[in-house]
N, C-alpha and C positions, 0 to 999 in steps of 0.2 A: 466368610467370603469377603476378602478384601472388596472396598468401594473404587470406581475410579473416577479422580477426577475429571470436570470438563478442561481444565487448564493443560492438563496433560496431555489431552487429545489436541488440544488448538499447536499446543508446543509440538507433540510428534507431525503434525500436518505441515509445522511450516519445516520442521528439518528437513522434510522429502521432498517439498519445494525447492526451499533454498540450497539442499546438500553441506549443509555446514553448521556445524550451532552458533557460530556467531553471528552467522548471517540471518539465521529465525532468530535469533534476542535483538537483533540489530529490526527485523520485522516486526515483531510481535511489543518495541518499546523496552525491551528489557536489558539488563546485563547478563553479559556473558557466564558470568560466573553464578550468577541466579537461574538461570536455565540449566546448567551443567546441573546443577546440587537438584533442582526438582527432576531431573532426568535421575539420575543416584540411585534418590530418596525412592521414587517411584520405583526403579529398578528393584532394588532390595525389598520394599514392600512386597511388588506383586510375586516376586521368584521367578522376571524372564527379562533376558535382555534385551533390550528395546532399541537398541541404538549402536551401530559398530562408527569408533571413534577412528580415523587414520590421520594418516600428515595431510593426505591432500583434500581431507572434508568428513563427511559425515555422512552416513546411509542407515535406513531405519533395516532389523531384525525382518523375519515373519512376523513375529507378533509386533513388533512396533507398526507392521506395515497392516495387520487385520484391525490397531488402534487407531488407526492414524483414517483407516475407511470409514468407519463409524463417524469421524468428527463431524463431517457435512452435514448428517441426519441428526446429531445431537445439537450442533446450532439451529439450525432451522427446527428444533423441536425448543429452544431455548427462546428463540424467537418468536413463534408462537406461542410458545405463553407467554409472554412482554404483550404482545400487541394483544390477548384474548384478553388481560386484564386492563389493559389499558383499554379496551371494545367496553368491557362490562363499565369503565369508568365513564366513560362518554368522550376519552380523548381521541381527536382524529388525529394522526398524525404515524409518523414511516417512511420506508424508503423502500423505493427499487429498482433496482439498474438494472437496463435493459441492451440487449448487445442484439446485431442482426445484419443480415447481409446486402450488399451495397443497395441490390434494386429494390430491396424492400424498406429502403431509408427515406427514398421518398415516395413511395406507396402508401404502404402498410405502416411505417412509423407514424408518420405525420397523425391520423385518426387515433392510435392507439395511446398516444402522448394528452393531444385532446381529450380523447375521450376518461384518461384517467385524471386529466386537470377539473375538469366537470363534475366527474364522482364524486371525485377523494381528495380534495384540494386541498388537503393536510398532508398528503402522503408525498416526498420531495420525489422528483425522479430525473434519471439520467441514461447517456446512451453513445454507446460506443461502437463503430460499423467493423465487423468480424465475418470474415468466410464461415462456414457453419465448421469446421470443424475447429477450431481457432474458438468459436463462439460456445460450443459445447464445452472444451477443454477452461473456458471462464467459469462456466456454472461448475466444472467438477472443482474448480478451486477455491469457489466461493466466493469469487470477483464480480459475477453478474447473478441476478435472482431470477431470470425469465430472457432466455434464447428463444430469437427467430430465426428456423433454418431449414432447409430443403433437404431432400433427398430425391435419388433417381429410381425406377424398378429396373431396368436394366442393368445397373452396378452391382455389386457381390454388400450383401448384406452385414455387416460387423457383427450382428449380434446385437441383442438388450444387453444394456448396460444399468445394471441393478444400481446405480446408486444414483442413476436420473430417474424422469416420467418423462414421456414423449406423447404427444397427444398431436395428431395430423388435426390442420384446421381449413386443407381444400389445395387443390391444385393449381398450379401453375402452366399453360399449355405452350409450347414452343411455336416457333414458325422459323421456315427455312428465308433467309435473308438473301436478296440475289439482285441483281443489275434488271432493271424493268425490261431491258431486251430481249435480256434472258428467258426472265419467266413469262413472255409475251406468247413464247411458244406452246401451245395447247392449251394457255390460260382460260380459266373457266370458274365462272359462279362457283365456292362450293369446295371447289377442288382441293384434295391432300395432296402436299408434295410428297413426289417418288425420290426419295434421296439417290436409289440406285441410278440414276439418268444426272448426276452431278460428279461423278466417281471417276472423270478425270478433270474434275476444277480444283480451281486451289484452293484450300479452306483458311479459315480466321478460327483458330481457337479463343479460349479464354482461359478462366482459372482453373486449376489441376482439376477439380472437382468435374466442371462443364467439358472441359476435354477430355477426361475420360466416358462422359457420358456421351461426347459427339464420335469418341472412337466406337462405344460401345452399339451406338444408333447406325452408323456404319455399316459396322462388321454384322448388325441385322441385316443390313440389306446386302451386304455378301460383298462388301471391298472395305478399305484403308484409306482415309481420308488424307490426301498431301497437306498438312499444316503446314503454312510457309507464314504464316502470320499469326502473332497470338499478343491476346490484348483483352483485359475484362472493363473497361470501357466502352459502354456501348454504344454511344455517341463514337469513338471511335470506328467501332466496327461498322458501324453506317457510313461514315466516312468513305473507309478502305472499300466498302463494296459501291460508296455510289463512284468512286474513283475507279471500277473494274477492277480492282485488285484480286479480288476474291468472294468468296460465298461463305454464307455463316448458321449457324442457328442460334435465336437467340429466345426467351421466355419473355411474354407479353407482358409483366411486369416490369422489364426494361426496356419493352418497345412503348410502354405507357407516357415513358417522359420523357423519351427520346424523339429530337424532330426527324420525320423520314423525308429526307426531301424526292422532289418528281422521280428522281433515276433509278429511285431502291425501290423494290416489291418484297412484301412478308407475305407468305404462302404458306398456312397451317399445315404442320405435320399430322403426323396417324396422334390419336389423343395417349397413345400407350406410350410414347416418347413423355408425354406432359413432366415435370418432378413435381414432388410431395412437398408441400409448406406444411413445415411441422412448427411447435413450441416446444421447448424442453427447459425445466426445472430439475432444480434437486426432489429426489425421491422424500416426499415427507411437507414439501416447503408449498404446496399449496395449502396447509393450514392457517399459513399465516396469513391474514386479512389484507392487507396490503395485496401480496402476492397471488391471492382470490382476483382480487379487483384488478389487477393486471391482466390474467389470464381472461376473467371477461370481458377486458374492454381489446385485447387480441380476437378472441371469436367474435365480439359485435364487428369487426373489421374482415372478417373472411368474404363477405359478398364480393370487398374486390376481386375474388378470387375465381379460377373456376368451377 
């Protein structure tokens, strides 16, 4: 049984990126034509073709494409061994990029940064703000080592994705955003906003993700919210609703560092509205010690949560 190399897997991962082999050797640091002959050689070795060549680029086979899945779990299994021995040596030291979404940037980033400076202050780290799908689609490329990203119960499910782990680490709970006049009416200790009794206001959406979850929190309550406004800013969105403009929902992680001034009221919704703060890694990449210590210094950070 032929062996296969890891360079091969790194090389088919970047053609299906880049779509072209000069543009993976032009990534990957190499020449064009040094890539072409390990693509060949490969070829001919294993007896499949891995790669269909055209004028306008490059596209991986089936089999280039079942090689090319593998790559993520063979680095991160490459990587863990580098860091296990480098554990057993007594060297501290690693890296992990972390990607996450806007309202958890200054939440939940802030402690988790901390708190891995404090660990592991060998380990470098960095961090880049992504919508969760955006920030998933990093980890399946091997750009970021530990996504922080939400999900709704309400929204249609995608499915597991076998080549991550997702591990939920607490909730996030919404509130309905409205003019103090407003929700002056029947206001009470306690109280859950009825969204149905706003269903001919104007609403303030946000990003694809929150706006479908605000159509989908809607249409539970049995109408279509008029979007005339959309903005994932939430400072803005307080803005626009303390100006009357409209009404919103927003999640208490971005009402945490937003100022509400006098005119605006937050009015918790039903808690089955709340979305999921999840973490998501490559399937495999919590072995590596670095990415351990990452992952626990995310769940020492969920109290803020609820």
């Amino acid at each position: 049984m032929e062996t296969i190399d890891p360079q091969l897997l790194r090389v088919l991962l970047a053609v299906r990126d880049a779509g072209s082999i000069s543009r993976a050797a032009a990534t990957l640091g190499y020449s064009q034509p040094a890539v072409s002959q390990l693509l060949v050689r490969a070829e001919q070795r294993l007896g499949h073709d891995l790669v269909l060549r055209g004028g306008r680029g490059a596209t991986l086979t089936e089999s280039g494409r079942v090689l090319a899945d593998h790559a993520l779990h063979v680095e991160a299994a490459l990587a863990a061994a580098r860091e296990d021995l480098d554990a057993v040596g007594g060297l501290a030291r690693g890296r992990v990029r972390f990607a996450g979404f806007p309202s958890a940037s200054s939440t939940l980033v802030p402690p988790v940064l901390a708190a891995m400076a404090a660990s592991s202050p060998g380990v470098a780290t960095s961090y880049v703000e992504a919508e969760p799908p955006e920030a998933i689609e990093l980890v399946r490329r091997g750009e970021v080592d530990v996504a922080l990203t939400f999900s709704h119960a309400l929204q249609d499910d995608p499915g597991a994705d076998p080549t991550l782990t997702t591990e939920g680490i607490g909730r996030d709970p919404l509130a309905l955003v409205t003019p103090t006049v407003v929700a002056a009416d029947g206001d009470r200790a306690g109280a859950v906003a009825d969204l149905s009794a706003f269903r001919d206001a104007r609403w303030i959406g946000g990003c694809p993700r929150c706006r479908g979850h605000l159509l989908a929190s809607c249409a539970a309550s049995g109408f279509t919210p008029d979007i005339v406004l959309e903005t994932d800013n939430a400072a803005a969105v307080v803005g626009l609703v303390a100006a009357g403009l409209g009404v919103a929902l927003l999640p208490r992680l971005a009402l945490t560092t937003t100022v509400v001034p006098p005119g605006v009221h937050a009015t918790p919704v039903g808690d089955e509205l709340a979305r999921r703060v999840e973490v998501v890694v490559a399937r495999g990449a919590d072995r590596v010690p670095s990415v351990r210590a990452a992952l626990d210094a995310v769940r020492g950070a969920a109290h803020l949560l609820g």
